[in-house]
N, C-alpha and C positions, 0 to 999 in steps of 0.2 A: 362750563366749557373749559377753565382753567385744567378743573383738573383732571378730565378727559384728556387732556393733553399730555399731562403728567404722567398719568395712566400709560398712556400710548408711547410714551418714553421711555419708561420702566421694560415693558414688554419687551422693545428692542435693543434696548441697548445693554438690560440684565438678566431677563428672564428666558430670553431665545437661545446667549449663546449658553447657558446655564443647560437648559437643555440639549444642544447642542451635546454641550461637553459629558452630558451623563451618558450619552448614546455612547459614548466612547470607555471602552474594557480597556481595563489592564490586565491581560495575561500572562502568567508562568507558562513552561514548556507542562508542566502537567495540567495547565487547565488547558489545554490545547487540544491533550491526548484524550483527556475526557470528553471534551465537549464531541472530538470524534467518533467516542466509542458511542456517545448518545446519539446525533445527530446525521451521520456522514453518509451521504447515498451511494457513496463508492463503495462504503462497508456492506452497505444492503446488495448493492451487486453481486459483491463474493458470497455473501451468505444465500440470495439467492441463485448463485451458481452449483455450490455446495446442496443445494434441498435438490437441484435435479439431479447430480451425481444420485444423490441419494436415492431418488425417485427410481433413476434408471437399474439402481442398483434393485428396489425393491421387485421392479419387473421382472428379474430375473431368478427370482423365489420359486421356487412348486406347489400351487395350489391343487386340491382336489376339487377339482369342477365336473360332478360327473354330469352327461345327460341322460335327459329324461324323454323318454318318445313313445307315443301311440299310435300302435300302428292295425286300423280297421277292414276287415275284407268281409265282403259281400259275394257270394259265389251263386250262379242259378244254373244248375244243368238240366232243364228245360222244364222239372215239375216244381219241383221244391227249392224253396228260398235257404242259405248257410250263410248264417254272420259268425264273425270270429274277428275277436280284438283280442290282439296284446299291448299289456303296458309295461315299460322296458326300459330300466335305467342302465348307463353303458359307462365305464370307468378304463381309461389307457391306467396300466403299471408297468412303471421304470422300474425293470427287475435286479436290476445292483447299484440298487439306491441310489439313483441319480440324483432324489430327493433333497438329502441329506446334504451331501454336497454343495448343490444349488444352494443353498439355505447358507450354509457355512462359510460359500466364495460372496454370498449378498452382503452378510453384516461384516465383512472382511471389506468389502468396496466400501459400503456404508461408513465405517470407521476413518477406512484413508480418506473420503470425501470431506471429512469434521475435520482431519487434521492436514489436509490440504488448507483449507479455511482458514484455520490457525496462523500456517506460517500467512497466507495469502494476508492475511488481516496485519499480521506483523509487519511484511514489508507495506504496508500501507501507510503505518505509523511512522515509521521509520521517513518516508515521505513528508508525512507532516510534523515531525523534526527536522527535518532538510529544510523546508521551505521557511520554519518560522526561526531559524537558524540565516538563511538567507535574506531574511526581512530585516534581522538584526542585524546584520550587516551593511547591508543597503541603508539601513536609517542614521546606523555611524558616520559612513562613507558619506553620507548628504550631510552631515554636520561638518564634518570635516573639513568640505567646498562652499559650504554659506560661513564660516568660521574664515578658509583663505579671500572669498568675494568679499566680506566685510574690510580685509586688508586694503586691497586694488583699490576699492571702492573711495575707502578713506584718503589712500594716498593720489588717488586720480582726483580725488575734490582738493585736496590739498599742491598737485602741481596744477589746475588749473586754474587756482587765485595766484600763482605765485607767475603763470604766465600774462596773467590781466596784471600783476604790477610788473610784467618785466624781466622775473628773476628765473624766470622757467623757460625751457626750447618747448617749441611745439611736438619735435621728436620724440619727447619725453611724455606727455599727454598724449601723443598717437601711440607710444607705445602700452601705456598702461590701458588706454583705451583697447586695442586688442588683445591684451592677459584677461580684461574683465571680461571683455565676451567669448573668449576662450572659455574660463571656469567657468560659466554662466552657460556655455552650451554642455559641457560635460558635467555640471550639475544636474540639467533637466534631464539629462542620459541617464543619469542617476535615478532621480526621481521616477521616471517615467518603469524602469526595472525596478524599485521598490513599490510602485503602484501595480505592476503586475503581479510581483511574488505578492504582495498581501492579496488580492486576489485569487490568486490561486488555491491559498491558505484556507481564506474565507469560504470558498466553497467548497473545502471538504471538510469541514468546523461549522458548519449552520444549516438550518431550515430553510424551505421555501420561504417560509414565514419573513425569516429576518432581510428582509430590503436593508441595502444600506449599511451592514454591517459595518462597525468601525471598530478600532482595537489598537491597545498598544503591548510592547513587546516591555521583558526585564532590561532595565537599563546594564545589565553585567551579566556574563556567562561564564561563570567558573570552570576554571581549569585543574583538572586532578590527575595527575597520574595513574596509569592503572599496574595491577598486583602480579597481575597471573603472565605468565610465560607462554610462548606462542604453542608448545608442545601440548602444555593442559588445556588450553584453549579448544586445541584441534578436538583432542580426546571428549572435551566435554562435547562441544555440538555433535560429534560422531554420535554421544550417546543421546542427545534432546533433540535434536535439530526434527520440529513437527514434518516439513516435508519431506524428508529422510524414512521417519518411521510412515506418511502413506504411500510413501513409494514400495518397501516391505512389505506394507499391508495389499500391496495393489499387485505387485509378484503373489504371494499365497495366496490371493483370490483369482490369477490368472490361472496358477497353477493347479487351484481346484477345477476351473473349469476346463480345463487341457484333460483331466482325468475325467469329467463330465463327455467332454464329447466320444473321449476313447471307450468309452460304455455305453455310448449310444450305437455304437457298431452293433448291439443286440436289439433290435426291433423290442417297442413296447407290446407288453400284451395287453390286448384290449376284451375286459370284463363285460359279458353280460348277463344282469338278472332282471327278471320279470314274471310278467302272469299274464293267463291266457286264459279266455272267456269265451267256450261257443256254443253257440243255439241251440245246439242238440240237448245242452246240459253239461258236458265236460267241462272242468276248468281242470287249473293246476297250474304250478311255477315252470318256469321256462330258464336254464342256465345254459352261457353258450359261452365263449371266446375265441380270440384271432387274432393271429400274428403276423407281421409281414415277414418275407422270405427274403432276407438281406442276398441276391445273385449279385445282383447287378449295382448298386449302393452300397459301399460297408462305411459310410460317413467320413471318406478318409479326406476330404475337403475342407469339413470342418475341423478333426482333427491335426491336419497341417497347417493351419490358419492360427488356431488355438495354441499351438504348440510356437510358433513364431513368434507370437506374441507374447508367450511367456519368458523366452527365452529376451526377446528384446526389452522387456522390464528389467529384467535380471542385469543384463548388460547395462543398464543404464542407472541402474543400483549403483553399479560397479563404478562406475562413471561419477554419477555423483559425489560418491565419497572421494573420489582423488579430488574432485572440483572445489568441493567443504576444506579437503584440508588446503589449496592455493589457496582459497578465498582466506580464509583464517590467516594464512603466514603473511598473506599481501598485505592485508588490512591492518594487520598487526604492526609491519613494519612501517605504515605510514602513519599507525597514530605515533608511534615511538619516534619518528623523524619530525614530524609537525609541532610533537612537545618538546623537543629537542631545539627545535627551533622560534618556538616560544619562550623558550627559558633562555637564549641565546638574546633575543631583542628586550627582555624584560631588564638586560645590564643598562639598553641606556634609552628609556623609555621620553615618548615626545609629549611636550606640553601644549597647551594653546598659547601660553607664554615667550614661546620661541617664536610667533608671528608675531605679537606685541612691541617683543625688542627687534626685532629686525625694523618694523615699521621705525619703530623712534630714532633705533641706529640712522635709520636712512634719512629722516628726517633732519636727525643734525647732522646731518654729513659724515658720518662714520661706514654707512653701507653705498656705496653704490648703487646704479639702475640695478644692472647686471646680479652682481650682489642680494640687493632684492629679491628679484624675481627666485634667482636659485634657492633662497632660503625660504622663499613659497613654494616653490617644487617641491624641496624636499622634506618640506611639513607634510603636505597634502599625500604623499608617495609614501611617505613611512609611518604616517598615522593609516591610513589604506590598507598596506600591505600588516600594521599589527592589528588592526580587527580581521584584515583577511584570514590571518593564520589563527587566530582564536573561532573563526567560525570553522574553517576548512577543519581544525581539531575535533572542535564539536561535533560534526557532519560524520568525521570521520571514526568516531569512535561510537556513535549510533550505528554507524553499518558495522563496526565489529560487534557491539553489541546482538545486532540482530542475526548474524552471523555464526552467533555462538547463541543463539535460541535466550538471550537475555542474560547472560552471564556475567557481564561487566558488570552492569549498575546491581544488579542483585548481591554483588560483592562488596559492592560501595554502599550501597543501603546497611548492610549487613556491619560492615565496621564502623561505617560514623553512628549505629546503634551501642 
């Protein structure tokens, strides 16, 4: 019985949270990336976005489908019985190769549909650096306000012995008494927004499977400066940017079929061959064909349709590339302002030190209420505001990254190699 007891202690009070705590990852921003590239139903979305692009694109390929038709007559002019069957297969031909074309504007669509995917998949990632960049941030930020509550906390138990002997106002205990429930509700505002963001994280990082998901973030996000100048920047995405090149792909397949439909102004000819079987004993092959008489129709509905279309790709090509290069110069300029202003607060960097002495100052009578409090303000606002800007940095220099079709880090891989 003793040591069922024992047993049953063990369980609870070593081996649960033990368990517990293994449920819980530590991940890098690259195992983030990956566990997305394996896991993430968002990604299966684009990709199966992408397969029906594809699909639709395949639909519009030229098959040869010919038919096949049997066609029986029975004739009696009042003595004698006459059967006669023919069998007759029947083939449309697009006579200026409307084939060819179709075929060549398909794996044209087909392509930009894979490289639509691409970027679509990128800015995905890009996403799931944002968010697990904003977890990190939030989980500072929460340290930061359980680090100044620990101050209030202390100093409210300590002016409320000193007013049970006497030596303390009650104004002073009312007042600490509201800074703690102050921090204490913008704590859980905290919390409450890092419990979403990892949330959010979690479900585009896991399976159905994983209930529960738990996970921690790097305790530090390195700051680097980056190499390249906004001008080659631009130049490079001009040349990789994946949704740039299916947009290309997606004018030259518009523009095959703009010359597709203007060739359909020639009616297909429709083939036929067969054989013919009659009672009397005759047989023999049977060749025929027939054309429609474009009066009335010359397809000029779908060629203006067609032609609109291509034209507005084209414009929108156009369009694009001035877009790529703001997006480039804007992004550019704020990762350059954000390190700028990183390296600006790293002269005079906060400690949790500077709450410590403020408390004791005040304790022996060197700080003030007032005093105090300010010197909890602006712990709490200038530790905030330096994880703010190392996240906002990081955030900000993934979207230039993806921006430039991966140019950044590809250059930074490349030299700390």
């Amino acid at each position: 019985m003793i040591s069922s007891k024992w047993w049953i202690l063990f369980l609870v009070f070593f081996w649960v949270p033990l368990e517990v705590h293994s449920q819980t990852q530590s991940l890098t921003l690259e195992n983030v990336v990956e566990r997305f590239k394996q896991l993430s139903l968002q990604q299966e979305l684009a990709e199966l976005d992408k397969l029906r692009k594809q699909g639709v694109a395949q639909q519009y390929k030229s098959y040869m489908n010919p038919e096949a038709s049997i066609f029986s007559e029975q004739l009696n002019a009042g003595t004698l019985d006459y059967n006669e069957t023919t069998y007759q297969i029947s083939q449309p031909i697009e006579l200026l190769g409307q084939p060819f074309l179709r075929n060549r504007s398909a794996n044209k669509s087909s392509e930009a549909a894979e490289l639509s995917y691409q970027y679509d998949r990128s800015v995905l990632i890009l996403q799931v650096k944002s968010l697990y960049t904003e977890y990190w941030f939030l989980q500072h930020k929460l340290e930061v306000y359980d680090q100044a509550l620990e101050v209030i906390k202390q100093v409210l138990a300590s002016a409320k012995a000193r007013q049970t002997e006497g030596t303390e106002s009650g104004l002073q205990v009312q007042r600490f008494t509201v800074e703690k429930n102050r921090y204490l509700r913008e704590r859980n505002e905290v919390e409450l927004e890092m419990m979403q963001a990892g949330k959010q994280l979690a479900s585009m990082i896991t399976s159905d499977e994983e209930s529960g998901f738990e996970f921690q973030v790097e305790p530090d996000l390195l700051v680097n400066p980056i190499m390249e100048d906004s001008d080659m920047l631009q130049q490079y995405a001009l040349a990789h940017r994946a949704d740039l090149k299916a947009l290309e792909l997606e004018a030259e397949a518009l523009g095959l079929k703009y010359k597709v439909e203007k060739r359909e102004r020639l009616p297909d000819l429709n083939v036929n061959f067969g054989y013919k079987n009659q009672s009397d004993g005759s047989e023999g092959f049977v060749i025929g064909g027939g054309i429609q008489l474009p009066i009335f129709n010359r397809n000029s509905g779908n060629i203006t349709m067609a032609e609109a279309k291509h034209r507005s790709v084209e414009t929108s090509l156009h369009i694009q590339k001035r877009n790529i290069r703001n997006q480039v110069d804007v992004a550019y300029q704020r990762v350059q302002s954000l390190y700028a202003q990183w390296q600006d607060m790293q002269q005079n960097p906060l400690s949790a030190e500077m709450l410590e002495t403020s408390r004791l100052a005040y304790q022996e009578g060197r700080y003030s209420l007032v005093e105090l409090l300010d010197a909890t303000k602006a712990y709490v606002d200038g530790r905030s505001l330096q994880h703010r800007i190392t996240a906002d940095y990081q955030q900000a220099l993934f979207t230039l990254d993806t921006i430039t079709s991966g140019k950044i880090f590809s250059t930074q891989n490349t030299s700390e190699q």
